[in-house]
N, C-alpha and C positions, 0 to 999 in steps of 0.2 A: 491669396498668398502665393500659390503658383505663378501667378500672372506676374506680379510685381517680381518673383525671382527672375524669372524670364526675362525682361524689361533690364532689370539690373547686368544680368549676365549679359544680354545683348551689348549694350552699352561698352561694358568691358571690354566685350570682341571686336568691338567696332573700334574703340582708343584704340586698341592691340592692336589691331590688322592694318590698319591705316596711320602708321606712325609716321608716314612722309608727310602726311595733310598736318598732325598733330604741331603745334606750333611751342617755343618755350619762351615767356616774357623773363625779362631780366632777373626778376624774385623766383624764377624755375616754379611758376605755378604753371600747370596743362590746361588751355582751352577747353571747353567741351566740342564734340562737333557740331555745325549750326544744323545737320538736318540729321531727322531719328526717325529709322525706317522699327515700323513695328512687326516684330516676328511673329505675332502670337495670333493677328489676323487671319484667319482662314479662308481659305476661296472654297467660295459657295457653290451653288445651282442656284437659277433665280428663280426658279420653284419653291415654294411649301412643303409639307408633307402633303395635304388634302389635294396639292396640286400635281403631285406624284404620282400619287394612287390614283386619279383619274387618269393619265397622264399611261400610268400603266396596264388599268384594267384595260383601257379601250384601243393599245396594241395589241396586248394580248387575243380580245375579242377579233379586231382586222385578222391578224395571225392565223385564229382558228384555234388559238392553244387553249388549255382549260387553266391557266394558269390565274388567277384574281385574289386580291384584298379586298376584303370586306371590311369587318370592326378589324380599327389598328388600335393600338394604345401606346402613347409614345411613354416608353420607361426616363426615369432619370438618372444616368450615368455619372462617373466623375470627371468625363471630361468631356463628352459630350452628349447628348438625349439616343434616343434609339427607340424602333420597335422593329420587330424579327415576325414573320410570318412563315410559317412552313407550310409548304404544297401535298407533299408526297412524306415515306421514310427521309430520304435522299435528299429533296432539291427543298432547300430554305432560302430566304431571303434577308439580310440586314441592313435597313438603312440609317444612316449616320445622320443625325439632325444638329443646327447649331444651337446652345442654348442660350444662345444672344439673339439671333434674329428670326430664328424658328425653319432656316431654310434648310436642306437638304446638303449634305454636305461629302458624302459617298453611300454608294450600293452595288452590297456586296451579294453573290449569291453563291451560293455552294451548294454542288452535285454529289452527293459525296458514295464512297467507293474504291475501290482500284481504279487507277487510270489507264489498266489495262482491259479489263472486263466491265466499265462502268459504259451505259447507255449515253453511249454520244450523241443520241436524237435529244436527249434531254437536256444537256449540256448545251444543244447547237439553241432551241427553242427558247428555253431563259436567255440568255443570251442577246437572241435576236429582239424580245421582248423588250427587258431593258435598253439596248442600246434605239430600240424605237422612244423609247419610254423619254427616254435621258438627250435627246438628242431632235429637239421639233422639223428641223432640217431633213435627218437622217429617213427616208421612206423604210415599208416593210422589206425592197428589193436588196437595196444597198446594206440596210442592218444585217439579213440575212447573209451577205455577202461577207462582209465583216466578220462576223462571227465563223462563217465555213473557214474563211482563208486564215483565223487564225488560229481555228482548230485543227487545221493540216501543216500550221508548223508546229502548234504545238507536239504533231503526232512526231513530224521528221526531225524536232530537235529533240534528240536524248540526252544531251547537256541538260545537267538540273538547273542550271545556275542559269540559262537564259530563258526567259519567258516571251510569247509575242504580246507585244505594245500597238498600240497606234493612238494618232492623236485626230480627229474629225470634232469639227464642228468645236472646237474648246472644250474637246470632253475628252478623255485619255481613256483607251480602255485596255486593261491586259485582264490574260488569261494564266492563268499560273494554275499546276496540278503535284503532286503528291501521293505517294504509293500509300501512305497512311490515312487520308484525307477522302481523295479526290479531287474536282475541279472546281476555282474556284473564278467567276467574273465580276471583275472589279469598275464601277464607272465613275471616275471623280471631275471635279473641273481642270482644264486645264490653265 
């Protein structure tokens, strides 16, 4: 029922916004437009779950980190599947799955803490994991890299409102924190 609302609403946005293309026959009836782009599609990973979690363990393991998935269980959500692994108190993991195609669809992890006094080693090592993890291209040197340089803006930007971004290999990765939270790294497609 969401979907179809979606679909519907798009539709709408699409006559509305582009009322130069929209055309009026003599009887003032509205063409539809000839092409329908679908909002409701999501960009994937073209990874699995099961392909993840290998994907991930044996970064981790290169790394040296003790960080691993073992049994997952993918829950089912309302708008998309998920399963959450926690490491530590502190460092968890959630990945987003689709529940059309079963792929991987974001992974998320959170340090959590002050983002003052919260264990940056920890923050840097998950980090470095996933973006090995998320990213086949991406080696342990460059992940690691990645993740340092954008733990050091994250330190020098005290603006809340901006987070660091980057985009490598069609994968987007930010880091976002919070005094209430902690850290949190984000890996979706680009």
């Amino acid at each position: 029922m969401k979907k179809l609302a979606c679909v519907i609403l798009a539709l709408c946005l699409i006559a509305c916004s582009k009322s130069s293309d929209v055309k009026t026959a003599s009887s003032d009836v509205i063409e539809a437009p000839t092409k329908i782009v679908s909002i409701t599609k999501e960009v994937e990973f073209t990874f699995n779950t099961e392909q993840f979690v290998d994907a991930f363990n044996a970064a981790a393991k290169s790394s040296g980190q003790s960080f691993r998935i073992g049994k997952f269980d993918v829950k089912h959500g309302a708008v998309h599947d998920y399963f959450k692994q926690a490491f530590t108190n502190q460092t968890s993991l959630t990945v987003s799955v689709s529940k059309e195609t079963g792929r991987i669809i974001s992974v998320t992890a959170v340090v959590a803490g002050n983002p003052d006094v919260i264990d940056r080693g920890a923050v840097l090592a998950i980090s470095e994991v996933i973006a090995e993890a998320t990213s086949p291209n991406l080696n342990q040197q460059k992940a690691s890299a990645l993740a340092y340089d954008m733990m050091q803006e994250s330190s020098a930007n005290n603006d809340g409102g901006k987070f660091p971004q980057r985009f490598v290999n069609n994968v987007r990765y930010v880091l976002r924190n919070d005094s209430g939270i902690g850290y949190w790294w984000i890996a979706n497609p680009a």
